[in-house]
N, C-alpha and C positions, 0 to 999 in steps of 0.2 A: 176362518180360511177365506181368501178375498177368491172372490169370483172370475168366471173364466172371463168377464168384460174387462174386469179392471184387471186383472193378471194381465189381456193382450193391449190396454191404456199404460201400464206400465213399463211394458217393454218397446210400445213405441213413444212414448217418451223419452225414455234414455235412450232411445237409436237417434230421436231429433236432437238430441241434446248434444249427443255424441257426430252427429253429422255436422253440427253449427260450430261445437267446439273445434273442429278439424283440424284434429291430431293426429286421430287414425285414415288412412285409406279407408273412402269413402264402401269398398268392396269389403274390408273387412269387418268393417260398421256394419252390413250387412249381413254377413255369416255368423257374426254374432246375434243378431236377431235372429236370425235362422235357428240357430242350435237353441236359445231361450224360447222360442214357440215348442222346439222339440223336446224339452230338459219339460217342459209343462204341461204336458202332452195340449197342448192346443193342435196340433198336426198331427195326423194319421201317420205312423213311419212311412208305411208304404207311399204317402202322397209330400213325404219331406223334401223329395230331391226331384220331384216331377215337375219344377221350375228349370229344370238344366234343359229337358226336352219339351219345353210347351213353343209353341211355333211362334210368338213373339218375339222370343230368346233368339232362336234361329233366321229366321228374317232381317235380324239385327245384324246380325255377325254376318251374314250372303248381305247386305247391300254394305257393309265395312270392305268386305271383298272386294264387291263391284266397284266400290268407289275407290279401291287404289288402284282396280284395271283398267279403270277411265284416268287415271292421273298417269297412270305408264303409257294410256295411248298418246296423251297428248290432249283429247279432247277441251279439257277445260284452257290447258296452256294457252292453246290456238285462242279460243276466248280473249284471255288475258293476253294474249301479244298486242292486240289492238286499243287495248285502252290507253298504251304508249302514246295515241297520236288524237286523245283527248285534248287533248291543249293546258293550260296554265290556270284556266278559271277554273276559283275555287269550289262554285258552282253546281260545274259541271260535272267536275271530276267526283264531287261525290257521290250526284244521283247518279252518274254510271257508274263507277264502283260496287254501290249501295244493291243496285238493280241487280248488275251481273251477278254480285254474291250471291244474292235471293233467288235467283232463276239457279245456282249451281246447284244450290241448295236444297231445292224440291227436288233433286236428284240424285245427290250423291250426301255423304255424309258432312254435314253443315261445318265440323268442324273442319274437315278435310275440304272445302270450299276456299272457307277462312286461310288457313294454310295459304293455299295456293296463290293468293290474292297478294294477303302480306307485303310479300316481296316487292308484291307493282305498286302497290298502296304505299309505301316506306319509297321508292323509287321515284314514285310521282311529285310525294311530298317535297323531298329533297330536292328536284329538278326546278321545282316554285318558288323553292327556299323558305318554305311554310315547315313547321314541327310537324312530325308522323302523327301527334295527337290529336288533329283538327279531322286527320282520318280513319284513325285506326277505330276508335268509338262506333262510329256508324257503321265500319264496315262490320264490324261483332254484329251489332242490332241488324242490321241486313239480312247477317246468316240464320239468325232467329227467326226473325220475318219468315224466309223462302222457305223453312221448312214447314209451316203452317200448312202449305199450297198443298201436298201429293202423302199418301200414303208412307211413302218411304222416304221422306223427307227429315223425320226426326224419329229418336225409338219412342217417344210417348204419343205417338199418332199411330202407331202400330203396335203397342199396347193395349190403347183403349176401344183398337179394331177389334183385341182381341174378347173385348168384356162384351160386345152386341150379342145380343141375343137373337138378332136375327140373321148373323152373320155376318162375314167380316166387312167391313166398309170396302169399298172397290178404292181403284188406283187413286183417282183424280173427283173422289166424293168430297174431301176436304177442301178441293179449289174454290167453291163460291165462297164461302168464309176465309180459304187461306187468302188470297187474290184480293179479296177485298180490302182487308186489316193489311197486306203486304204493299196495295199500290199508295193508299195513303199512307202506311208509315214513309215510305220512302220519297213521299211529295214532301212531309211534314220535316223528315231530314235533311232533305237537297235545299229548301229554302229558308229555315228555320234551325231545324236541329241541329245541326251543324257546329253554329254559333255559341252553341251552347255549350259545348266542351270545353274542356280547360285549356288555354292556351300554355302551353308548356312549352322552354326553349327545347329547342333541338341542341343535345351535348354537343353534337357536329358541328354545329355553327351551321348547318345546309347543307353539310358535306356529308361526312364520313362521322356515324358512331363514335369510330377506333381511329384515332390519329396513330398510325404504328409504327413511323419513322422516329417519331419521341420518345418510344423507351427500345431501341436498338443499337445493337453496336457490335461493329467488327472488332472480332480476336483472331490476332495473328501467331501462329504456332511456331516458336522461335527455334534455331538449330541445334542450341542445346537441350532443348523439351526433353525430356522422358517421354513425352505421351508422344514423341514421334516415333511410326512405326508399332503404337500399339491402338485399341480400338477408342470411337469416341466413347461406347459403353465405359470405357474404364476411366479417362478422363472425366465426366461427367460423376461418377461418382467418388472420383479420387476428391473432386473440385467440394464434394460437401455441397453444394446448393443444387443436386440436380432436379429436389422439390421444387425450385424458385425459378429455375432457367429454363427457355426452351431456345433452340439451335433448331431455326428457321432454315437455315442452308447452309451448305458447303461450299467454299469458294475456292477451285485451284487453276488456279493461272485462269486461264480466258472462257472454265467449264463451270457451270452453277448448278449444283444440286440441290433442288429444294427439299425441304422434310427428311434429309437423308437418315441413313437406317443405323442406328446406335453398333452396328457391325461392322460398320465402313471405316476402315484404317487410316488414320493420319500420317501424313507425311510433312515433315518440314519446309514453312511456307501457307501450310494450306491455310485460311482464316474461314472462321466461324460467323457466321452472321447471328448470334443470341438476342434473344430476349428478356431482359431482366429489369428490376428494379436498383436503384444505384447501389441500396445494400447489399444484396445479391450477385450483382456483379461485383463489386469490390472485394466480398469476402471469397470469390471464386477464385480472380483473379491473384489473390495473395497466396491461393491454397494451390493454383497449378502450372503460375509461375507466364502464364499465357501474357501476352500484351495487346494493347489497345494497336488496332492495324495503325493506324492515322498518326501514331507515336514512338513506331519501333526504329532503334535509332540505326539506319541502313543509313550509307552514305549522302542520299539526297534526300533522307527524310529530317536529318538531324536537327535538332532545334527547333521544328513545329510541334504546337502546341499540343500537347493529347486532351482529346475528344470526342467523344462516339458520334456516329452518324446518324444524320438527324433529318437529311432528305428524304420527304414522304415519297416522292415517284420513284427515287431509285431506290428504297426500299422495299417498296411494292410488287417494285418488277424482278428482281432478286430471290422475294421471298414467294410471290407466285407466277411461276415458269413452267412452260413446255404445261406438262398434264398435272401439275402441281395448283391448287385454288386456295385462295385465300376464301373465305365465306361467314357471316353471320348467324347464328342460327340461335333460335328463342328454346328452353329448356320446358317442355309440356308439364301437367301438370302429373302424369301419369310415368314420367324419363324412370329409367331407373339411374338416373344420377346424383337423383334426390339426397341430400343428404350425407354426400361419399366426396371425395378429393379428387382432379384428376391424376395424382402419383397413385391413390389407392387402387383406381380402376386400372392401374396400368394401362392409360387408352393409347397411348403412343407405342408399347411392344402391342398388346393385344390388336390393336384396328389401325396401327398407322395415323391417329391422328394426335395433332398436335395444340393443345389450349392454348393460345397465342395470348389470351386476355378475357376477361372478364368483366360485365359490366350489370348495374343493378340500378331500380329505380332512379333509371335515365343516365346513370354516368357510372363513369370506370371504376374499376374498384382498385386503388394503389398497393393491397396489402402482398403481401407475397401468395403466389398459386398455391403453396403447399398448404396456408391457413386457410383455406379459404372451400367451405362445403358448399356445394352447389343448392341452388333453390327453384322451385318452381317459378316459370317468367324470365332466371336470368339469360341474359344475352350472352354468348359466348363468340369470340372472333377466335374462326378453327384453321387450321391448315390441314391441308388430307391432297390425294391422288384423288383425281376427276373421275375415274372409273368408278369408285366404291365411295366416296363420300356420301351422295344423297342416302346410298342405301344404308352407308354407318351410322348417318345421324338420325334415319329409321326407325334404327334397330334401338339404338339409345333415346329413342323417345324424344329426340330435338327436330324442331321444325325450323327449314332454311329460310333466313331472312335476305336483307338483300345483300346477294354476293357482289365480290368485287368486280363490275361490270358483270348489268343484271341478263344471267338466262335462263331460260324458259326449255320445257321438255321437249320429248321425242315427236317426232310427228310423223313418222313413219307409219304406225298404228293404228292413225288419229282416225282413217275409214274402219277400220277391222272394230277397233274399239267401240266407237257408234255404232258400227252393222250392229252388234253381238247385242252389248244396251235395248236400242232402237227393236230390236227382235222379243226380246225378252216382253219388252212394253208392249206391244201386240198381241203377244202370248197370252198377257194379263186382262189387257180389252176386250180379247176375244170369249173368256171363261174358257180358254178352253186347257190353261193350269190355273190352281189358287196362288196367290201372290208369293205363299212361300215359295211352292215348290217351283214355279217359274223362277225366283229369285238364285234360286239356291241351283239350280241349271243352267244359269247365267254365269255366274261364280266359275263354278263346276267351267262349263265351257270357254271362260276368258284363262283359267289353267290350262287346257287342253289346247289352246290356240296361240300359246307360251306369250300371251299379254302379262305373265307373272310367271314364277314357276310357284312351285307347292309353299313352299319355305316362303315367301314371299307373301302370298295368302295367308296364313297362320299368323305372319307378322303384323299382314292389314288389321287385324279383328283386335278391337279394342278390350282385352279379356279382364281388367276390372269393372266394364261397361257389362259386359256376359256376366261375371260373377252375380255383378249387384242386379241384377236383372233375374238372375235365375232366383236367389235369395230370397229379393223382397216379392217376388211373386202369393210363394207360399203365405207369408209372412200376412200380404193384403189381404189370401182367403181367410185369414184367420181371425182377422178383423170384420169379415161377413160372415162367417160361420158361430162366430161367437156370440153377436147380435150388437155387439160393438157399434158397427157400422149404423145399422138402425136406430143407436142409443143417439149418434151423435146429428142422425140426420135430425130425428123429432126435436131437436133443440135448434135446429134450422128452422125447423116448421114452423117454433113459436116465433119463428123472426116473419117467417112469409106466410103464415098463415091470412090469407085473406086478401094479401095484397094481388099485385098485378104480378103476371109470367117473367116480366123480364124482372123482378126482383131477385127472386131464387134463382136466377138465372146470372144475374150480377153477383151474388154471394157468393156461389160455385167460382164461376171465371176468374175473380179477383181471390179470394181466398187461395184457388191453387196457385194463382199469381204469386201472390205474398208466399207460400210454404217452398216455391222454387227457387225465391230468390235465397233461401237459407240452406235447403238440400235440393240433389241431384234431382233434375228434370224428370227420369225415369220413375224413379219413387215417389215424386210427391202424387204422377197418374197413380200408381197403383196405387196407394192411399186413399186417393179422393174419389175413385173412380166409382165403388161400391157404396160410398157414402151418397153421393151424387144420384147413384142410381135408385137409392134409397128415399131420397125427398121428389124425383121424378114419381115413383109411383105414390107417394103421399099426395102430391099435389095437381096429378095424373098431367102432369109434362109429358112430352114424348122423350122417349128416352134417351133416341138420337140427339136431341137436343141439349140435352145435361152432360153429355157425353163431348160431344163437339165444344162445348164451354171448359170443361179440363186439358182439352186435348190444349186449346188456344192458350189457357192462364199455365198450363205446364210448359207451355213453349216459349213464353215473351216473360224471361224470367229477366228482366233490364234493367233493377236496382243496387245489385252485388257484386261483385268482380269473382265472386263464387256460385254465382245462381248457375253457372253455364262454362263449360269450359270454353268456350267461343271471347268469353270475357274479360275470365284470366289470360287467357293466350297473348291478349295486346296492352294488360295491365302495364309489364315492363317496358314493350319497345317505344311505348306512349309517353313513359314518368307517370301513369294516371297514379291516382290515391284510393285508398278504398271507398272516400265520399265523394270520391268525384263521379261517382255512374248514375247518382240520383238525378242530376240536374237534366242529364236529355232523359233517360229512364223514366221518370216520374211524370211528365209528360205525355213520354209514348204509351206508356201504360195506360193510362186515362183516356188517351184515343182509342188503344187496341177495344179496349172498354166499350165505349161509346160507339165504334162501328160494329166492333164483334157480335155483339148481344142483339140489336137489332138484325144481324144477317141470320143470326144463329136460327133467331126467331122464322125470319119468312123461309129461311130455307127446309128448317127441320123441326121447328114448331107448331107441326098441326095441331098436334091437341090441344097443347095451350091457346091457338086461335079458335078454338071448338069453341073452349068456355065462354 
């Protein structure tokens, strides 16, 4: 019968195996290791589900909160309005970029920084007439960087607050090491890294993603129609392609209705602004009798050529009008769209939006919408109502890219939102709450001062980020309770036995390094954190010290386009490749290395300076 070490070696093997292979949801990767610690009894029942309520877990989810009642105030927006009038150098625009991501970062949730940026970064690029890929790279490694700095900057910095024995690390105890590692990475980018990304065309040419006047065309509704007088709902599926087609607007006489509502009645005359591909429109066109506007044979139209329209500006302006947006938005890697059609989702009855087009590792996809399952990264050009779009594409897990003529949030807020943050930070300085429960009153308080409402907040909190957080918690004690943990430090020891502090102190840092860039950021902390703690008291390191070394190699996970969802996010709107993150990656890694270890040292390395 294999032992209770190698029973909990063997289940976290197939959990890495299964996290690297990434087929499954990375959350249920983890519940599965959960229920195998418990099927083996390696966990207590009683202590199986005591990862849901351990105040890591909760911390996490109140600053996911906070961070999208900071993006309702405005706060970060107001930031980003200003980087518009950066200028042209290529330069320039990255270290501010790079900078701003990183300062959002120590702040609010890194991905949620990245988000926000996107848009101006994709906005900038284009206004240079440089590919989004010269920016998108650094602005990821930025948001990695910033979150180094603060407590609540990334969840594996407030994880491995939670493993101190002495208590939890304070706010801003990780700034001499984050700040450090963060100002150089972002000199080593703005003048260097840079360069080093892939030059990838822009599919736009400098412009536009989506050329969307090229696959549009007006259908005019002739006098003998059947479908006059009855709903576009029934036209549209009398027509057989209503998989393939979307009807952008309604045109009657001098009035435009953009996105109109499958309920809305035809009338003789009205014309269709569609979207389709030429099969698609021809096999509609034969199925409901409709004609091309530009060829219906009216008196003064007779004997021109038929055509679809093909004007990019006045298709633009037609198709988003009054409160109607056209917008871009990247598909996360957590959407639940994953996987599904937009005919399956019904997103056009269910949310009013409309898939106008699709586009994937850098350029459009020509095949019909109805084949076509969505993936994490792709680019979608949506049409929706300005009221509810940001929040529909939310809800659906897509993050906005840059809209047709780019805007930026509310600012009304943009004091109330800081007051409430800015208060909370003080709360934390002063001890006079712990960082959860200040966080979690911060939260709590940006509901009550309707920065969000309830529904809103529950939507902020990343809950396969919770799941796998609560999961692998257990999971890790089990790895120190077993003796695991100790098994694998002592074969560290034969590596640093004898040498210098900063050797085991390089082994940690870069080893979590490498295990992040394969699995999720939060697991590889918990993993490594008890093992780490295990070669500190072998080799009587301070523990803070081995501790701050996971925290850093779990956060600058820069060789993957999977180490981090910050990564994946700009995979697509980049064209990057999966080998393309090594080349600045591998680099920044090596710096992080090279400053980290040395600050970790004078900062939180007393004992090792004892020896």
């Amino acid at each position: 019968m294999l032992s209770d070490q190698w029973t909990v070696f063997l289940i976290l093997g197939a959990t890495l195996a299964l996290f690297i292979w990434n087929r499954l949801r990375f959350d249920i990767v983890a519940m599965l290791a959960l229920l195998a610690v418990a099927v083996s009894g390696l966990v207590a029942p009683d202590q199986l589900f005591a990862g849901f309520g351990h105040p890591a877990v909760i911390t996490v989810a109140a600053v996911l909160v906070i961070s999208q009642g900071l993006v309702n105030g405005g706060v970060v927006d107001a930031v980003a309005r200003l980087l518009g009038k950066v200028g042209r150098n290529a330069v320039l625009q990255v270290i501010t970029l790079t900078l701003v991501v990183a300062l959002c970062s120590g702040f609010i949730n890194n991905v949620g920084a990245l988000a926000l940026l996107m848009p101006v970064a994709i906005w900038m690029s284009r206004q240079s007439g440089r590919s989004p890929s010269l920016l998108l790279m650094p602005l990821a490694f930025g948001s990695l960087l910033g979150g180094t700095i603060t407590l609540i900057g990334t969840p594996p910095n407030i994880i491995i607050a939670s493993y101190r024995e002495a208590g939890s690390f304070g706010l801003f105890d990780f700034a001499p090491v984050g700040l450090a590692i963060t100002a150089v990475g972002i000199v080593f980018i703005g003048v260097i890294g840079w360069r080093l990304t892939p030059k990838r065309d822009d599919p736009a040419g400098g412009d536009k993603l989506f050329s969307v006047g090229e696959y549009v065309t007006e259908l005019k509704v002739p006098e003998e129609s059947p479908f006059a007088g009855g709903t576009l709902h029934n036209l549209l599926t009398s027509g057989g392609t209503e998989k393939s087609l979307v009807v952008l607007a309604l045109i009657r006489g001098e009035e435009v209705s953009p996105a109109p509502s499958t309920f809305n009645v035809l009338k003789y005359g009205d014309v269709l602004l569609v979207e389709a591909d030429t099969e698609s429109l021809q096999e509609f066109v034969e199925q409901t009798g409709l004609a091309l506007a530009n060829a219906v044979n009216d008196e003064d139209e007779e004997g021109k050529e038929s055509q679809p329209m093909t004007s990019r500006e006045g298709t633009e302006e037609q198709v988003a009008a009054g409160d109607v947006r056209l917008t871009e938005a990247v598909i996360s890697p957590s959407s639940r769209l994953i996987g599904r059609s937009a005919n399956r989702l019904n997103l056009r009855e269910r949310y009013g939006l409309n898939v106008v087009a699709i586009a994937r590792q850098g350029h459009r996809l020509k095949r019909r919408l109805a084949d076509i399952r969505f993936r994490s990264g792709d680019i979608l050009l949506v049409q929706g109502y300005e009221d509810n779009l940001l929040s529909t594409l939310q809800t659906l897990g897509c993050l906005p890219l840059a809209e047709r003529g780019l805007t930026l949030g509310r600012e009304k807020n943009l004091w109330l939102a800081g007051g409430v943050f800015l208060a909370a930070i003080a709360i934390i300085l002063s001890g006079l709450l712990t960082p959860p429960v200040a966080l979690v009153a911060c939260a709590v308080a940006m509901v009550l001062v309707q920065l969000m409402d309830a529904g809103d907040a529950y939507r902020a909190i990343d809950w396969p980020v919770i799941v796998l957080l609560a999961a692998m918690i257990p999971v890790g004690q089990a790895l120190e309770t077993t003796g695991g943990a100790a098994l694998i430090a002592e074969q560290i020891l034969t590596v640093a036995q004898g040498q210098a502090a900063w050797v085991a102190l390089t082994i940690i840092l870069v080893g979590t390094m490498l295990l992040s860039n394969v699995v999720n950021n939060a697991a590889a902390a918990i993993l490594v954190a008890p093992i780490a703690l295990g070669v500190s008291s072998q080799l009587g390191l301070a523990s803070d010290a081995v501790l701050m070394a996971v925290a850093v190699g779990a956060s600058c996970a820069f060789l993957t386009p999977i180490g981090h969802q910050s990564n994946a996010l700009v995979m697509e709107p980049a064209g990057y490749r999966f080998g393309d993150y090594w080349r600045l990656g591998l680099p920044l890694s090596v710096l992080v290395t090279v400053v980290g270890v040395p600050m970790i040292l004078w900062v939180w390395g007393w004992l090792a300076f004892g020896q």
